[in-house]
PyMOL Python script that loads the backbone (N, CA, C, O; Angstrom):
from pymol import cmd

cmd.read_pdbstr("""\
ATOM      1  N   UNK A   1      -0.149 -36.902 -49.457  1.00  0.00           N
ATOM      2  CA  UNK A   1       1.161 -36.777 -50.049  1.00  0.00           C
ATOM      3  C   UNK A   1       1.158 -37.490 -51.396  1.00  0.00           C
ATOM      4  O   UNK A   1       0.719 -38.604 -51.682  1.00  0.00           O
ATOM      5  N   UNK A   2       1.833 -36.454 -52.248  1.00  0.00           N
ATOM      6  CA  UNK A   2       2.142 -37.629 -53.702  1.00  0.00           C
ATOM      7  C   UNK A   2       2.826 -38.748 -53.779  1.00  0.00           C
ATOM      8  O   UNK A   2       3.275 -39.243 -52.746  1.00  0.00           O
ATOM      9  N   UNK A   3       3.046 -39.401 -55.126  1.00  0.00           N
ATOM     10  CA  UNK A   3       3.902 -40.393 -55.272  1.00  0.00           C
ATOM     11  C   UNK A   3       5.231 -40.221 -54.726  1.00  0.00           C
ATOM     12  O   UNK A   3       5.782 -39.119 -54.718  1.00  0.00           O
ATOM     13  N   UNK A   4       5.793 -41.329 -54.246  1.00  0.00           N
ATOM     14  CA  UNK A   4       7.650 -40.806 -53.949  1.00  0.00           C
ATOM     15  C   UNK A   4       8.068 -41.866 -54.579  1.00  0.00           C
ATOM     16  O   UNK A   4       7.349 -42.813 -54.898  1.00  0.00           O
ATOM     17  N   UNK A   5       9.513 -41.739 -54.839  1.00  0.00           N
ATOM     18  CA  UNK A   5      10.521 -42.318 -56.206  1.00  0.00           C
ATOM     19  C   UNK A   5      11.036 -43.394 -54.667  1.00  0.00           C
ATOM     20  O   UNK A   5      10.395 -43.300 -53.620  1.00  0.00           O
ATOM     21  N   UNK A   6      12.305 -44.393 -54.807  1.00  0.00           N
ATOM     22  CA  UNK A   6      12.414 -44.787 -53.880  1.00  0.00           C
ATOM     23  C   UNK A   6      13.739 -44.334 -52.748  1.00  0.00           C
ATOM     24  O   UNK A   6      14.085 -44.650 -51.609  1.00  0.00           O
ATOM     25  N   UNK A   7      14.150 -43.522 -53.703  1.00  0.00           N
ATOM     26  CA  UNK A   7      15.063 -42.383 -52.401  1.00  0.00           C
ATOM     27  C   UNK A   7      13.882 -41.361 -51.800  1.00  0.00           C
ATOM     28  O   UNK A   7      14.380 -40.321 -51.370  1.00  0.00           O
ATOM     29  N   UNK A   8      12.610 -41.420 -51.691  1.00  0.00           N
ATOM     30  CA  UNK A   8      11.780 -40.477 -51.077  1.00  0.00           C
ATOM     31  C   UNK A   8      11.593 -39.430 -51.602  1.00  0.00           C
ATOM     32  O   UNK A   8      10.971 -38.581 -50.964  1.00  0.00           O
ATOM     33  N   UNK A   9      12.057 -39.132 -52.921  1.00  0.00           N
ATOM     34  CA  UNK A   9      12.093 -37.582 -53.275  1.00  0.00           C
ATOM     35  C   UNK A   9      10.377 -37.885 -54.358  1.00  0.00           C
ATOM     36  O   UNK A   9       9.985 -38.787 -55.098  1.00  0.00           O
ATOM     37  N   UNK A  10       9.841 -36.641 -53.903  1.00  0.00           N
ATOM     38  CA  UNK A  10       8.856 -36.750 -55.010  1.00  0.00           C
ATOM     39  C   UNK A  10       8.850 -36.990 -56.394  1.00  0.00           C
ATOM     40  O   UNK A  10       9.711 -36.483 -57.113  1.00  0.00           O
ATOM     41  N   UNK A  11       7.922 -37.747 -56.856  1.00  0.00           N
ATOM     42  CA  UNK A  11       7.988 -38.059 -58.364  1.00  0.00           C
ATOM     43  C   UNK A  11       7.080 -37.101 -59.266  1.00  0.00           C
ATOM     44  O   UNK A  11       5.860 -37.101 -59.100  1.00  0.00           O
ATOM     45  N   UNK A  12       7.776 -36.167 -60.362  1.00  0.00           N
ATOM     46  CA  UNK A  12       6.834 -35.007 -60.607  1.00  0.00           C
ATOM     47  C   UNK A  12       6.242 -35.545 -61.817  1.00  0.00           C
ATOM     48  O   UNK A  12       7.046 -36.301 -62.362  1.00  0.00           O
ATOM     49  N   UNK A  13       5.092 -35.443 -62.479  1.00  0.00           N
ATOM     50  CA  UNK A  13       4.443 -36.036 -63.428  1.00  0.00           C
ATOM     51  C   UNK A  13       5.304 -35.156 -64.985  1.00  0.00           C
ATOM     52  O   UNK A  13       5.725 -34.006 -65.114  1.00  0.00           O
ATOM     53  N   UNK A  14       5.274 -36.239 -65.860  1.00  0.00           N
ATOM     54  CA  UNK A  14       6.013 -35.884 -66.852  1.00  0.00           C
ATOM     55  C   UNK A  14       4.800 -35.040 -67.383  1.00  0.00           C
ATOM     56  O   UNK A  14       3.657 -35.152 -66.940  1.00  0.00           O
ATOM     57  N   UNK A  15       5.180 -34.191 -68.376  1.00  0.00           N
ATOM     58  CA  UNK A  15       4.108 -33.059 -69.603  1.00  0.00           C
ATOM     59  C   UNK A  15       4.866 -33.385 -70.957  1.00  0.00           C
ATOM     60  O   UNK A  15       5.987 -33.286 -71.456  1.00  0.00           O
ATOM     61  N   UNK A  16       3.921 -33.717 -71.177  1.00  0.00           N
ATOM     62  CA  UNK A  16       4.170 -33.266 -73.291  1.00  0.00           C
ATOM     63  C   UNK A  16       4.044 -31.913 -73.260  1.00  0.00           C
ATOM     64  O   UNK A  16       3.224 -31.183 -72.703  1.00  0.00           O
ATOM     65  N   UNK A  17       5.395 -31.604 -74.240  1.00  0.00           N
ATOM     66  CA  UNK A  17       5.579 -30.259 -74.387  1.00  0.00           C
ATOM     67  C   UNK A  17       5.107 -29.669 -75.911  1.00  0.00           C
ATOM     68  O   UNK A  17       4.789 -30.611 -76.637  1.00  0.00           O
ATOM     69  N   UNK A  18       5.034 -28.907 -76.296  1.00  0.00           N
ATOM     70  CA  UNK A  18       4.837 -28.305 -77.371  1.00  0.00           C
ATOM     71  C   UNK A  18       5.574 -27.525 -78.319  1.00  0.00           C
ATOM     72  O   UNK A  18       5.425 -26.340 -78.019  1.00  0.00           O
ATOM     73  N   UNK A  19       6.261 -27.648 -79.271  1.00  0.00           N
ATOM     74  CA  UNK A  19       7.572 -26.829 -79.935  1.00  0.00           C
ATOM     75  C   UNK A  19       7.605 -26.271 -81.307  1.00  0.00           C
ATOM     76  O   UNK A  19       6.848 -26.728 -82.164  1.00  0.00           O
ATOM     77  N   UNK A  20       8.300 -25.466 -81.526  1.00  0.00           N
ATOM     78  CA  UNK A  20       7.872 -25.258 -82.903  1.00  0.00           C
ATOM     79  C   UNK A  20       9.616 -25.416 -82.987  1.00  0.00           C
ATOM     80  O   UNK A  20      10.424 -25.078 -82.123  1.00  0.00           O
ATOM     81  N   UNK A  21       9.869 -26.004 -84.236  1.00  0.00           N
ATOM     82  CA  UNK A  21      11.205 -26.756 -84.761  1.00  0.00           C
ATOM     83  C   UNK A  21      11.780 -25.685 -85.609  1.00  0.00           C
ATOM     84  O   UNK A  21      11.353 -25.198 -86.655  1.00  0.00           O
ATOM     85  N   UNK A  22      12.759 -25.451 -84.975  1.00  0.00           N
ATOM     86  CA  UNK A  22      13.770 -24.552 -86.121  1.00  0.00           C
ATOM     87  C   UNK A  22      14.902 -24.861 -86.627  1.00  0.00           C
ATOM     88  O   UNK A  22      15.280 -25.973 -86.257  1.00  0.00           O
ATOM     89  N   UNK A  23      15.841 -24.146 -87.567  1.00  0.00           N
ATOM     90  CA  UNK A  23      16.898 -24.894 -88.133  1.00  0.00           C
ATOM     91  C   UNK A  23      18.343 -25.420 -87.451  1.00  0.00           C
ATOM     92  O   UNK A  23      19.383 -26.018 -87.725  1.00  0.00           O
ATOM     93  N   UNK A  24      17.639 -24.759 -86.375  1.00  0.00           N
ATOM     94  CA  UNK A  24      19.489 -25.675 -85.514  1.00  0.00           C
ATOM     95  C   UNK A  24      18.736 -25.462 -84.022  1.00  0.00           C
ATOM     96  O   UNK A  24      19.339 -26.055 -83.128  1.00  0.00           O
ATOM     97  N   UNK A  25      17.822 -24.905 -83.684  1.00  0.00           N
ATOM     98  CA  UNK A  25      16.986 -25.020 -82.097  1.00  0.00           C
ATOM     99  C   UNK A  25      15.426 -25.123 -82.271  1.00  0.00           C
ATOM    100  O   UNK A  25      14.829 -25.239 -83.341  1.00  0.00           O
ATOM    101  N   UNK A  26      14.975 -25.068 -81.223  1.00  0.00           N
ATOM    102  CA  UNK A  26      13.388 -25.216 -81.246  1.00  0.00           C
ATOM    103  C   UNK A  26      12.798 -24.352 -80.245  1.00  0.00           C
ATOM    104  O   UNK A  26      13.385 -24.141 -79.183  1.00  0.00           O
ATOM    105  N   UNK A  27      11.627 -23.818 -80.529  1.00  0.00           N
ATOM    106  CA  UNK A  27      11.114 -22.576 -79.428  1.00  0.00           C
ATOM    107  C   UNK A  27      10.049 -23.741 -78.625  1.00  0.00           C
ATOM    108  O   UNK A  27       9.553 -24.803 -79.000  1.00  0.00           O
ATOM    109  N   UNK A  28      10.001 -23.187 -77.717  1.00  0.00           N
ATOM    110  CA  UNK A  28       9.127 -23.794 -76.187  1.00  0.00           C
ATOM    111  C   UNK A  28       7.752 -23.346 -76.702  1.00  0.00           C
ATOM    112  O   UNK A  28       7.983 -22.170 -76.985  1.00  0.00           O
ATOM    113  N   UNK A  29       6.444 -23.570 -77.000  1.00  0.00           N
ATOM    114  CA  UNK A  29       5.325 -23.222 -77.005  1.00  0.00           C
ATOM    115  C   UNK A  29       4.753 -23.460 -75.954  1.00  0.00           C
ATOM    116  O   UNK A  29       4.138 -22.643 -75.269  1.00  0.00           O
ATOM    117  N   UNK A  30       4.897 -24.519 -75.755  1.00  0.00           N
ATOM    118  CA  UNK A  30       4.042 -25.156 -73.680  1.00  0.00           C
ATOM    119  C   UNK A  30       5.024 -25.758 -73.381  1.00  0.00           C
ATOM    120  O   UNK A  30       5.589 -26.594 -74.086  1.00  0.00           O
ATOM    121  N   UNK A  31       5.363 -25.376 -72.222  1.00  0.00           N
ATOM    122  CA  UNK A  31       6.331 -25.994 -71.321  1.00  0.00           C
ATOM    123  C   UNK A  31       5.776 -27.815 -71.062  1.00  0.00           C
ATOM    124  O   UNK A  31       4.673 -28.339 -70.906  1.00  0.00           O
ATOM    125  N   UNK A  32       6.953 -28.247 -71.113  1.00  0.00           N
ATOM    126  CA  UNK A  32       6.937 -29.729 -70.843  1.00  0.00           C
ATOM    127  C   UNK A  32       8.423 -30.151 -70.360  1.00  0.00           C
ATOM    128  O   UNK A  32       9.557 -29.684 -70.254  1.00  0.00           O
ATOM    129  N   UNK A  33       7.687 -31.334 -70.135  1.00  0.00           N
ATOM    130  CA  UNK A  33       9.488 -32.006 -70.532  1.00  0.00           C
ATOM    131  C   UNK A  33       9.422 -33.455 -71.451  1.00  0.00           C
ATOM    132  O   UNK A  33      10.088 -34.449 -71.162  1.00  0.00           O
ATOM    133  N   UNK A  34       8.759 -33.396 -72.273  1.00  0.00           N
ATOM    134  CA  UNK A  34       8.963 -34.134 -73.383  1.00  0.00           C
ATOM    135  C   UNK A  34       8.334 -33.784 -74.756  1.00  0.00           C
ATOM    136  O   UNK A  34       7.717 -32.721 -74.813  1.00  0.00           O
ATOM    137  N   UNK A  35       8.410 -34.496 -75.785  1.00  0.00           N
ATOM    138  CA  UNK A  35       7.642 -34.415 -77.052  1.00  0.00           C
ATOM    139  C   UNK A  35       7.766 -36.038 -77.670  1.00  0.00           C
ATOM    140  O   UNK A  35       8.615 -36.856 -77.313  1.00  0.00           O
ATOM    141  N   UNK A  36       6.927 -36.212 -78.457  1.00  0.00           N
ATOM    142  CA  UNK A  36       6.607 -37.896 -78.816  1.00  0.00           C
ATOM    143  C   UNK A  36       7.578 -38.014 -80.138  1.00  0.00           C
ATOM    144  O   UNK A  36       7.689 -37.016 -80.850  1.00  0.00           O
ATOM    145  N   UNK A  37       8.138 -38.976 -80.407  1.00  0.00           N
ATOM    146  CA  UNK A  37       8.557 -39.401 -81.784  1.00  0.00           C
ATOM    147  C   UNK A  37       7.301 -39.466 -82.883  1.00  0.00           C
ATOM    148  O   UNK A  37       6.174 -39.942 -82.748  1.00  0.00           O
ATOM    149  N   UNK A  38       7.985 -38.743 -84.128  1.00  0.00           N
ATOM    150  CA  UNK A  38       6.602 -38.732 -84.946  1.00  0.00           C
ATOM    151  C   UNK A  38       6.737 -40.167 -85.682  1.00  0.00           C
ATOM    152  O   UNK A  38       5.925 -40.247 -86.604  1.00  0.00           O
ATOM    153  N   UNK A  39       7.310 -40.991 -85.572  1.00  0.00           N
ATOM    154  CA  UNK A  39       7.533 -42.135 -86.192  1.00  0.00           C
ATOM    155  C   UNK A  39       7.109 -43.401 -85.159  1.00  0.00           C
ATOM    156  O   UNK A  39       6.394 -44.352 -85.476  1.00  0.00           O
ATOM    157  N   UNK A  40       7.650 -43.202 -84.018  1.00  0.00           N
ATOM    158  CA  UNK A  40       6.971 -44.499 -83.030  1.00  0.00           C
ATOM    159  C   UNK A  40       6.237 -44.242 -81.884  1.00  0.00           C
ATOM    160  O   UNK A  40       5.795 -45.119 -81.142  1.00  0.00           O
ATOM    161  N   UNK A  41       6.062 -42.677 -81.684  1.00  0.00           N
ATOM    162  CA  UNK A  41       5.106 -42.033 -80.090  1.00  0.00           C
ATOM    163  C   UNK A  41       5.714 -42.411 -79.492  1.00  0.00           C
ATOM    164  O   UNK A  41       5.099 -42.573 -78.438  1.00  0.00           O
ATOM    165  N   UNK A  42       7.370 -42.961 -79.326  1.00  0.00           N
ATOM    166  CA  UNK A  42       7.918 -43.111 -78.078  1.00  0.00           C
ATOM    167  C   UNK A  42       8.164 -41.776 -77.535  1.00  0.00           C
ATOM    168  O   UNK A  42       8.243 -40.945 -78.439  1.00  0.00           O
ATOM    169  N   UNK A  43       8.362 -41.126 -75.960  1.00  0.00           N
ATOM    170  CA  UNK A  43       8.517 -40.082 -75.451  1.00  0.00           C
ATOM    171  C   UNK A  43       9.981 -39.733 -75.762  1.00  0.00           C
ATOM    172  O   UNK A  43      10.861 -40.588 -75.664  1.00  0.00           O
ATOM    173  N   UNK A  44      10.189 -38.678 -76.076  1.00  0.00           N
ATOM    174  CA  UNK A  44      11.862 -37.888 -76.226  1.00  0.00           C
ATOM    175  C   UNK A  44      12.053 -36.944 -75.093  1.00  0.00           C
ATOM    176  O   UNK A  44      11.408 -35.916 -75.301  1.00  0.00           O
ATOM    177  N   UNK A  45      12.685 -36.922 -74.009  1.00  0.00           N
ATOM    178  CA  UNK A  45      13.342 -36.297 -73.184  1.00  0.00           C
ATOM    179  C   UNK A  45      13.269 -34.601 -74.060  1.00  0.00           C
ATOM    180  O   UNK A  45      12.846 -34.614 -75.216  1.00  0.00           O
ATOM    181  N   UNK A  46      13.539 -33.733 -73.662  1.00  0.00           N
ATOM    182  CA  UNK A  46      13.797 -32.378 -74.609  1.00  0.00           C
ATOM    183  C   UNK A  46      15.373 -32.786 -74.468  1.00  0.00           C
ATOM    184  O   UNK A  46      16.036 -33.087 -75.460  1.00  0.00           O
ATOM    185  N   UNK A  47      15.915 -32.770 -73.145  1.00  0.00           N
ATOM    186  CA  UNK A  47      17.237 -32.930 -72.923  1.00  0.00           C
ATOM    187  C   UNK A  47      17.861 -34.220 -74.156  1.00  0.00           C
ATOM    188  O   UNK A  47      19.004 -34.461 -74.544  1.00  0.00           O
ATOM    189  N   UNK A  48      16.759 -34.732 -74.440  1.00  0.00           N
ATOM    190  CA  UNK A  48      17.958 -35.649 -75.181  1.00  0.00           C
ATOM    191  C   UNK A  48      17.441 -35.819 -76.759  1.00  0.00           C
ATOM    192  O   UNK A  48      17.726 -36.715 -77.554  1.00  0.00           O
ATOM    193  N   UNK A  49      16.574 -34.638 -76.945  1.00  0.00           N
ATOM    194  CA  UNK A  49      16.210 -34.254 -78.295  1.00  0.00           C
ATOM    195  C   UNK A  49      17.346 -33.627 -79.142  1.00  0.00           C
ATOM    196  O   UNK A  49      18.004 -32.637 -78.821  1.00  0.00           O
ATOM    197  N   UNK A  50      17.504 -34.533 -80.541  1.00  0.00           N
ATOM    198  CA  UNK A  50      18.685 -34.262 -81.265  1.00  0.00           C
ATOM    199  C   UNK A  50      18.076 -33.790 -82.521  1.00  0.00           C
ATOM    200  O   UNK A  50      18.361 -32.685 -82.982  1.00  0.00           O
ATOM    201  N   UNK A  51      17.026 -34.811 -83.240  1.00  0.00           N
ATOM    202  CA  UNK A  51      16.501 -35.068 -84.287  1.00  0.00           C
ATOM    203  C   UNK A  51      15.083 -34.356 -84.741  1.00  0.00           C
ATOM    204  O   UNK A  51      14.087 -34.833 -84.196  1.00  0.00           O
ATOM    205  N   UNK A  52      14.844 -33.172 -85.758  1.00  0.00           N
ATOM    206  CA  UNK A  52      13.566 -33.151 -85.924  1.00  0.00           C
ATOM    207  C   UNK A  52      13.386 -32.711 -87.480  1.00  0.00           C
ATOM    208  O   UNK A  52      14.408 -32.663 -88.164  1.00  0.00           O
ATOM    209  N   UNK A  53      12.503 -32.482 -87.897  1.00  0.00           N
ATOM    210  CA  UNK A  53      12.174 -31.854 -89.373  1.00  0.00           C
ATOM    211  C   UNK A  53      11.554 -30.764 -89.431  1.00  0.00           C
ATOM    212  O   UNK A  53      10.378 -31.026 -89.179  1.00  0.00           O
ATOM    213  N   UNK A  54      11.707 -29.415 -89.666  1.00  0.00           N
ATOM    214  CA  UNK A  54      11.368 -28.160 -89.503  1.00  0.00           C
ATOM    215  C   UNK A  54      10.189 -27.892 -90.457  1.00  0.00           C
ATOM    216  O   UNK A  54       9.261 -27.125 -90.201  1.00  0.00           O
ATOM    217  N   UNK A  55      10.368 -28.794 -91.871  1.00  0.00           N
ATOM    218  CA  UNK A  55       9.102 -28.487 -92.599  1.00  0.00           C
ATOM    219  C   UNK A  55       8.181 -28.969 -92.233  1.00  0.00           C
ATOM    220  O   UNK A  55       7.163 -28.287 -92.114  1.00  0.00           O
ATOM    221  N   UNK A  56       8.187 -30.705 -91.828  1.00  0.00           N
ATOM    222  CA  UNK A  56       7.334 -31.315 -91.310  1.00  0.00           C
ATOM    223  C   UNK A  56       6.342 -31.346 -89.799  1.00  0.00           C
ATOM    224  O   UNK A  56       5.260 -31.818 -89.450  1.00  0.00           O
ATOM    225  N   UNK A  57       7.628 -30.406 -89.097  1.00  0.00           N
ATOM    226  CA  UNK A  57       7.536 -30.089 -87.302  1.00  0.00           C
ATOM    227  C   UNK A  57       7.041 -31.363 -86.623  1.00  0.00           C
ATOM    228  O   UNK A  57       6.053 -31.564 -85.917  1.00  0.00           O
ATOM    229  N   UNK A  58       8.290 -32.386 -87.160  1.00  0.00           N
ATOM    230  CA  UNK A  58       8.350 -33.593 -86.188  1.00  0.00           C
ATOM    231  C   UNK A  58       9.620 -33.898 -85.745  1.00  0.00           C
ATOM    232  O   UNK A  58      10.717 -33.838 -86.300  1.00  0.00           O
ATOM    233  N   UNK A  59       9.161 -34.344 -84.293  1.00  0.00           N
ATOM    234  CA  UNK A  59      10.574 -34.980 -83.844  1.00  0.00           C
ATOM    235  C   UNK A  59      10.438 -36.056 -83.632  1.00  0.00           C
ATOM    236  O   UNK A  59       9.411 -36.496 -83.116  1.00  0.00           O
ATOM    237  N   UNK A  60      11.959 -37.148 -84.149  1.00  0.00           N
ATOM    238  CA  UNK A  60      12.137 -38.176 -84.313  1.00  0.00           C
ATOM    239  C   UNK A  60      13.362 -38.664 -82.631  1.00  0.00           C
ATOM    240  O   UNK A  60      14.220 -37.994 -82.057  1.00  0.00           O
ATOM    241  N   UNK A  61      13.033 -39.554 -82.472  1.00  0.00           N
ATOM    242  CA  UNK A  61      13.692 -39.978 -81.158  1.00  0.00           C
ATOM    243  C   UNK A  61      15.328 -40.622 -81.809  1.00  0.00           C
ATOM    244  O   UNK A  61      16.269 -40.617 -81.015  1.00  0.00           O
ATOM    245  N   UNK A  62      15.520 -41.051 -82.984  1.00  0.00           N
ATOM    246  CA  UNK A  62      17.020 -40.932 -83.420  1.00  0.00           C
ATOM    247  C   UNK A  62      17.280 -40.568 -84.684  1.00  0.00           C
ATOM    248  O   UNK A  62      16.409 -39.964 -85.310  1.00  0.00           O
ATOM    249  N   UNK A  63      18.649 -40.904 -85.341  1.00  0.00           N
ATOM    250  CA  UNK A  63      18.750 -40.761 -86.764  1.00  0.00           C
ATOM    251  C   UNK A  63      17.872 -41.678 -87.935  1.00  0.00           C
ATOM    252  O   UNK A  63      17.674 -41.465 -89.132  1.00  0.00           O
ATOM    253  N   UNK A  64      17.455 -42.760 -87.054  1.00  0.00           N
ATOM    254  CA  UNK A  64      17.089 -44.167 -87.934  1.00  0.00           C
ATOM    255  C   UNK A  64      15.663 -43.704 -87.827  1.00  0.00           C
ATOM    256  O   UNK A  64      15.031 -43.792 -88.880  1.00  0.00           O
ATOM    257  N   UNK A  65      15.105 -43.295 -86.926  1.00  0.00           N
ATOM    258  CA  UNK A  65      13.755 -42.682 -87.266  1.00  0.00           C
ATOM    259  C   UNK A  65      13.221 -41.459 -87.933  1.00  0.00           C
ATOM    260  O   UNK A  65      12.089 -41.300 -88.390  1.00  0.00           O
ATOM    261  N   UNK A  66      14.653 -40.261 -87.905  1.00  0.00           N
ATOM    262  CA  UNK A  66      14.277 -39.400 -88.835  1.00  0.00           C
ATOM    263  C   UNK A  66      14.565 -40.046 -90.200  1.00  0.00           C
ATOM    264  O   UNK A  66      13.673 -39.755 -90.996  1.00  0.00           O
ATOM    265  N   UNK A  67      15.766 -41.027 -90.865  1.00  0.00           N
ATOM    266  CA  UNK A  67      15.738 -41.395 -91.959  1.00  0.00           C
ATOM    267  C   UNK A  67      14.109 -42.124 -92.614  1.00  0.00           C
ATOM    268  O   UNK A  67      13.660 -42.210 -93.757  1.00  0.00           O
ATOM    269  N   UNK A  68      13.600 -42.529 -91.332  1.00  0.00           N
ATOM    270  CA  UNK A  68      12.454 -43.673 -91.641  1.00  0.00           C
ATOM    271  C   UNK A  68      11.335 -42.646 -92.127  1.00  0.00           C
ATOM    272  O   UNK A  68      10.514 -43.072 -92.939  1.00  0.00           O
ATOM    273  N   UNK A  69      11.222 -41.088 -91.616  1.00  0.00           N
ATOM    274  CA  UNK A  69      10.459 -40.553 -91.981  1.00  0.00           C
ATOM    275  C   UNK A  69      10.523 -39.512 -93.226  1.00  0.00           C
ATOM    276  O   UNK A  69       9.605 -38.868 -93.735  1.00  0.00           O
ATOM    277  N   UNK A  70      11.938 -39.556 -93.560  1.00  0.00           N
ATOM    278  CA  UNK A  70      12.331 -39.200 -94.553  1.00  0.00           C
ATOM    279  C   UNK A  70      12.257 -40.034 -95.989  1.00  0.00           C
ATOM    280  O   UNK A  70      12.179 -39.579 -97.130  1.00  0.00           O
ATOM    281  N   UNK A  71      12.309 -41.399 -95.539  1.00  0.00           N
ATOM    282  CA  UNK A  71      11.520 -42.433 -96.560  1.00  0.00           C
ATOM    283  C   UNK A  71      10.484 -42.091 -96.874  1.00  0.00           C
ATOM    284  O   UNK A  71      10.347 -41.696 -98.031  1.00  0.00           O
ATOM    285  N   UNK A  72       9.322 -42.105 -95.957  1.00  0.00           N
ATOM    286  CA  UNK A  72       7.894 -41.640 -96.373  1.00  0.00           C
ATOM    287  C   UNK A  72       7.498 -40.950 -96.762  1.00  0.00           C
ATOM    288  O   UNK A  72       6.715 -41.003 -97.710  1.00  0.00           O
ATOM    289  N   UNK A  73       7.890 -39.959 -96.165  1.00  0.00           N
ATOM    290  CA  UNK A  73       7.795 -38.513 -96.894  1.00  0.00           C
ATOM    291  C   UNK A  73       8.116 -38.552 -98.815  1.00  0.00           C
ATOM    292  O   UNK A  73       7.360 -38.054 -99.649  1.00  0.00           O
ATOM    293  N   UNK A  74       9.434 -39.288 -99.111  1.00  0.00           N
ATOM    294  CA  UNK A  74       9.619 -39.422-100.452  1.00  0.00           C
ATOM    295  C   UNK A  74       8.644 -40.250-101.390  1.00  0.00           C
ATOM    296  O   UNK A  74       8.397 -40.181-102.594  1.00  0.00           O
ATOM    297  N   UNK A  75       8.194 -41.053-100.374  1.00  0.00           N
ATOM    298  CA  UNK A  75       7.290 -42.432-100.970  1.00  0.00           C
ATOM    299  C   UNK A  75       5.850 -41.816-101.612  1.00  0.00           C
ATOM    300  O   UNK A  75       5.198 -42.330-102.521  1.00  0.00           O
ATOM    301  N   UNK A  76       5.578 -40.728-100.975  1.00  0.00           N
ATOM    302  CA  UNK A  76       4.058 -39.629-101.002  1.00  0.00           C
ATOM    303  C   UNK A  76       3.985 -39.278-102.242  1.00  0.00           C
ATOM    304  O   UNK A  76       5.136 -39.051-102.615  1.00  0.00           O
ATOM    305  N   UNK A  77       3.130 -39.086-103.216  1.00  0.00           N
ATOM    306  CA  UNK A  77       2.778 -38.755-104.142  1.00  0.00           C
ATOM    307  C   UNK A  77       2.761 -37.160-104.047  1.00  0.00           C
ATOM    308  O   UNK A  77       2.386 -36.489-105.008  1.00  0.00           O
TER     309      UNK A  77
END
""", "prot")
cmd.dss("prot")
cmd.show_as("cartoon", "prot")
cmd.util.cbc("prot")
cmd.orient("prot")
C-alpha cells in the first residue's frame, strides 16, 4: 500500500506540469499539478497560478516576483 495522509486517504505524488502561457490563460502541455516560480523554484499550485510572462513563458508565484523578474529582464543588455 502507498503513503496515507493522516485521515487515511491516499497521498498522490505531486507532477510538474508543463504550459505554454497565454495572454489571459495557459494551455496544459503535460498534465501536472504544479509549475515552479521562475524567480525562486518555489512550487505554484496551477489552482493558485495568477502570475506569468507570455514572452518570457515564466511563472512567477506572486506579483512581487513577477515585478522582480521584470526588473531583470530590464537590467539585460
Amino acid at each position: 500500500m502507498g503513503a496515507m495522509n493522516f485521515h487515511g486517504h491516499p497521498i498522490t505524488p505531486q507532477r510538474e506540469a508543463k504550459l505554454r502561457y497565454l495572454d489571459a490563460d495557459f494551455q496544459v502541455l503535460r498534465e501536472g499539478d504544479f509549475v515552479r516560480c521562475a524567480v525562486s523554484a518555489d512550487p505554484i499550485h496551477l489552482d493558485n497560478l495568477r502570475y506569468w510572462n507570455v514572452d518570457r513563458q515564466e511563472a512567477y508565484r506572486s506579483a512581487r516576483e513577477s515585478l522582480l523578474a521584470e526588473q531583470r529582464a530590464a537590467a539585460k543588455p
